[in-house]
N, C-alpha and C positions, 0 to 999 in steps of 0.2 A: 965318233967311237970307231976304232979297226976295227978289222971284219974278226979279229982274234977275239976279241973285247967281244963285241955283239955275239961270236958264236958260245962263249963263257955265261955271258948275261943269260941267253935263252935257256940253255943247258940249265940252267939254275932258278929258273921263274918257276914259280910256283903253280902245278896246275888248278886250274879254277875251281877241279871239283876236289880239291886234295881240304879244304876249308873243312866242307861236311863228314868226310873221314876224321879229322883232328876232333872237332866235336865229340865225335862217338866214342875215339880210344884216348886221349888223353890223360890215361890213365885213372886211379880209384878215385881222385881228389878233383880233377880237370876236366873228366867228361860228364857233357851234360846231354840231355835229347835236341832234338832239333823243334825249333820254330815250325809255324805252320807254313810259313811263306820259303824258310830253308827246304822243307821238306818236297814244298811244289816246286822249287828251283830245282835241287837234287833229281827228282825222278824226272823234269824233262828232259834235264840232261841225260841221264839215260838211256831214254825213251828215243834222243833221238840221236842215240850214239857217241855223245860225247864222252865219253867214260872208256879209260883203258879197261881192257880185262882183269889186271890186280887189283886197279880201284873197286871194280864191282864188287870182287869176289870180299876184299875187306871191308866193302861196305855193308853188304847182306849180311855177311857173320857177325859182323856187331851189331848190326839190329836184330838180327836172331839171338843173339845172347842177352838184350838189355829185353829186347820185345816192345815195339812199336807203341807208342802213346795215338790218344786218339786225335791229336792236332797231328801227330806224323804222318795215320793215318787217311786222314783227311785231307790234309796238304798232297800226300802220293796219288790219291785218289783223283784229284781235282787235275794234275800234271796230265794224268794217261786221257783222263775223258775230255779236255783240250786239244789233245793229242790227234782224235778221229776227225777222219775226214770224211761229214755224216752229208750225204745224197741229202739235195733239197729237198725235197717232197719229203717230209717222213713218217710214216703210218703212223697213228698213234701206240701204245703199247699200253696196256692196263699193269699187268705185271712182271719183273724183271724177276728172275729166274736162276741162279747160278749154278755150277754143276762141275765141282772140279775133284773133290774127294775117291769117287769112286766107291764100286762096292765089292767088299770081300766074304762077307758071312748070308749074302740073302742077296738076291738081284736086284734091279735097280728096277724097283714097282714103282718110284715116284715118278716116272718117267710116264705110265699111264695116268696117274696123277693129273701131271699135266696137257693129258692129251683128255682128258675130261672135263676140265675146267676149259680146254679149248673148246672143245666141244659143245659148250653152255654157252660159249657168248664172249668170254673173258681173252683177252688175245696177251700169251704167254711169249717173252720174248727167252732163249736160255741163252747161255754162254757156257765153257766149260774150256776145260784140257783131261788129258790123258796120257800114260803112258811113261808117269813120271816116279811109279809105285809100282813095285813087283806085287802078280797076284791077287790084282785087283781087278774088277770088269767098271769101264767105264762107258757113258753114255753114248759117243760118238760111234764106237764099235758095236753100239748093239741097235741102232736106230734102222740099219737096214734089214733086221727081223721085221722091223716093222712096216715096212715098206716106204720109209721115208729118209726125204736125202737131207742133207746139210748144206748151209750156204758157205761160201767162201767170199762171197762179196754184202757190202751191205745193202746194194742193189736187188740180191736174191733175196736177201731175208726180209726184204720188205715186201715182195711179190710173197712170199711164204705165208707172211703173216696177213698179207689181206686173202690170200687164198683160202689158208687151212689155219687161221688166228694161230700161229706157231710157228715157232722158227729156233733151229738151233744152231749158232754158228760158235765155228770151234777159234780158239785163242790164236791159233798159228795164222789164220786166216784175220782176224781182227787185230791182232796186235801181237805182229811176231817177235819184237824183242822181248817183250814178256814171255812168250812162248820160250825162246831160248833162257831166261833166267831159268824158269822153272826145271827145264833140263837139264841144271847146272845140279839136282838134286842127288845124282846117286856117287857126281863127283865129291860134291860137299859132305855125302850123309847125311843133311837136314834140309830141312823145308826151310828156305828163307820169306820174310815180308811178304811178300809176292804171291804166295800164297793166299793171303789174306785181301792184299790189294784188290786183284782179280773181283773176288766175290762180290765188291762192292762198285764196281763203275760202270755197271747201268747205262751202255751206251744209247738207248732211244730216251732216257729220263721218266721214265716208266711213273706215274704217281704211288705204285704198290711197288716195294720188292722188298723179298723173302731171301733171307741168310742161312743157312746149315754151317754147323763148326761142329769140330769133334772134341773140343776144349773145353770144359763150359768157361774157365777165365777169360776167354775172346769174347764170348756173347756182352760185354759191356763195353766191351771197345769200338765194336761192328754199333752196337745200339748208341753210346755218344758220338762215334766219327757220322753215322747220318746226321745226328743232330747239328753235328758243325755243320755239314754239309745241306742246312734245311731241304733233308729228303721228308719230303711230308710224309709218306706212311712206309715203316721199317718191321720186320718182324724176324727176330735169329732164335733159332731153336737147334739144341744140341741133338743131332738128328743120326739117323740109324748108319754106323760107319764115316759118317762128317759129311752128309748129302738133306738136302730139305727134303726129309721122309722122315714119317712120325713112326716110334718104333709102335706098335699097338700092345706090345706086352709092359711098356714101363712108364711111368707115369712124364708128360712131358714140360716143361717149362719155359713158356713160352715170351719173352723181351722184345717188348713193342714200344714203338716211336709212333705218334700220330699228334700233328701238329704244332710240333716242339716239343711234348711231354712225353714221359718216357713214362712204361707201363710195366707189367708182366701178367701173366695168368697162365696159369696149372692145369693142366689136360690129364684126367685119372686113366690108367690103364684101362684096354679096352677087353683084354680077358685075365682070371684068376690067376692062373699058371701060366708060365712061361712055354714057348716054343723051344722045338731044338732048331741050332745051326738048320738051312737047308742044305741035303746031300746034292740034289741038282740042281747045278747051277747054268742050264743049257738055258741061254737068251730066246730062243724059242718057245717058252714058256711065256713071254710075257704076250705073243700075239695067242699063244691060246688060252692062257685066259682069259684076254679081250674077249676074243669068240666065243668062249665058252664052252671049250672043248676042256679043261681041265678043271678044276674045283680047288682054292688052296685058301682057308678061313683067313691066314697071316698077310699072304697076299694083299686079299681085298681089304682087311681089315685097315693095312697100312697104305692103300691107295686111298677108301673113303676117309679113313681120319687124318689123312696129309692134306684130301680137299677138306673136309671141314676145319681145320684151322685156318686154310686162304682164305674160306669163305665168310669165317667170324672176321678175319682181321680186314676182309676187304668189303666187311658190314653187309654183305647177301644175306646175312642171317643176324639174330638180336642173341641170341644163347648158344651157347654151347650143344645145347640137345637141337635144338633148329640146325645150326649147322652139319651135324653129323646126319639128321635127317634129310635132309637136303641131299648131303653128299650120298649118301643113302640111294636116294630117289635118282641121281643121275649117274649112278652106276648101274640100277637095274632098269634103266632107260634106256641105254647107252647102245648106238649103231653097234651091233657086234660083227658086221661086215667088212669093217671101213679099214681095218688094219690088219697086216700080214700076207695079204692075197697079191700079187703078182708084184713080187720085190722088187723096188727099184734100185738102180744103184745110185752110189752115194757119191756126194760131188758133182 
């Protein structure tokens, strides 16, 4: 072949990942979803750069327009946790955590949440991003109220977690291409996949982990992609602003996976009347309520009933009133010294 031929030939091959784009838009009649095994093919690519920046960008906006099946999501899933390059040794994790939503109407109390169920014994792993939502406070940003840092390696968050059972490492730092999709958010004006992805890849393989959506249509996507994914124990609750935080004024509904079977159970509101919006929203509140320097019934209310649902679903407790008792009991137990006092910096 001359080098004319050969440069014509190239020019005109098809790229590899241009398959999984014709799938999606082929039109009303010709597009179908993707396989489980396309989907894992798809996001390695990806994942490891093989994808021009227009294939990405029309590949997210069609799965944001069709909306992800849960063999898509499962196959995406399965690509990025492949993907990590996890340190030998690795602590074990009880439960996986995620934290991408943010919060706009109330602060981010689940964040004490989990810093109480560390605190009992339970070693919380989080993940999250930020930054990708005008107006919102996210987790990463407010952890040094508390005096605690972030990991950047998965080295650190293993030492976190056998130190202080907790560890929150942020997206850019675990998995920065996904970091940069997400950013792709205010060019797009929508939330693509990825969104979703995130919440679900569990890099230690945690036996427990807990979902938030702001959807409820998603809670059954999240609840059968574990199932593909035999995650033994799953729990997605449409949680206050799209974060695993139980609202305490509205009743919740709670999609559970526990050993292939799929579940749900109903959480009754925990007061008559509704709260208003909170006016302050100063991140500093959250170390003084720890301490106990402020008093905020909503607060606590939606800290103890965010741990009593981890605590039913990860069987600490037999009922629902056990569980809230319990979480009860380890919130007026709770060191109120251990958080806020000589801030460290972050990173």
């Amino acid at each position: 072949m001359s080098d004319t031929h050969s440069e014509l030939f190239n020019h005109y091959t098809e790229h590899p990942f241009a398959q999984y784009i014709r799938a999606l838009g082929k039109g009303k009649n010709g597009a179908r979803p993707l396989s489980r095994e396309e989907s894992y093919q798809a996001m390695r690519m990806i994942v490891a750069g093989e994808v021009e920046p227009v294939q990405l960008g029309a590949f997210m906006m069609l799965m944001r327009v069709k909306e992800e099946t849960r063999e898509e999501l499962a196959g995406f899933v399965q690509a990025v946790r492949d993907s990590f390059q996890l340190p030998q040794a690795l602590t074990p994790v009880d439960l996986d955590w995620s934290s991408y939503a943010g919060k706009r109407r109330h602060l981010p109390w689940f964040l004490l949440a989990t810093l109480l169920l560390a605190n009992n014994g339970i070693k919380v792993f989080m993940h999250g991003a930020g930054g990708h939502t005008n107006g919102r406070i996210y987790t990463k940003d407010v952890l040094h109220f508390l005096g605690l840092p972030y990991a950047t390696t998965f080295a650190e968050a293993v030492s976190q977690l056998e130190q202080h059972h907790f560890s929150y490492f942020p997206l850019e730092y675990l998995c920065p291409k996904l970091q940069e999709i997400m950013d792709l958010r205010p060019l797009m004006g929508l939330r693509s996949p990825i969104h979703t992805v995130v919440r679900m890849i569990n890099p230690f393989n945690a036996p427990y982990m807990m979902q938030g959506i702001f959807h409820p249509s998603f809670r059954d996507v999240h609840q059968e992609a574990g199932q593909l994914l035999n995650q033994p124990h799953l729990a997605v609750i449409k949680g206050e602003g799209g974060e695993i935080e139980r609202n305490p004024d509205v009743e919740c509904l709670v999609k559970t996976l526990h050993d292939g079977e799929l579940g749900e159970e109903l959480w009754q509101p925990l007061f008559k009347q509704r709260h208003i919006k909170e006016m302050d929203m100063n991140p500093e509140r959250l170390a003084a309520l720890w301490r106990g320097d402020i008093e905020d019934e909503f607060a606590v209310a939606s800290i103890t009933g965010t741990v009593a649902i981890a605590l039913k679903f990860m069987g600490k407790a037999n009922t629902q009133e056990e569980a809230q008792a319990l979480a009860d009991t380890y919130w007026a137990n709770r060191h109120k010294d251990k958080y806020g006092k000589n801030l460290a910096m972050v990173g």
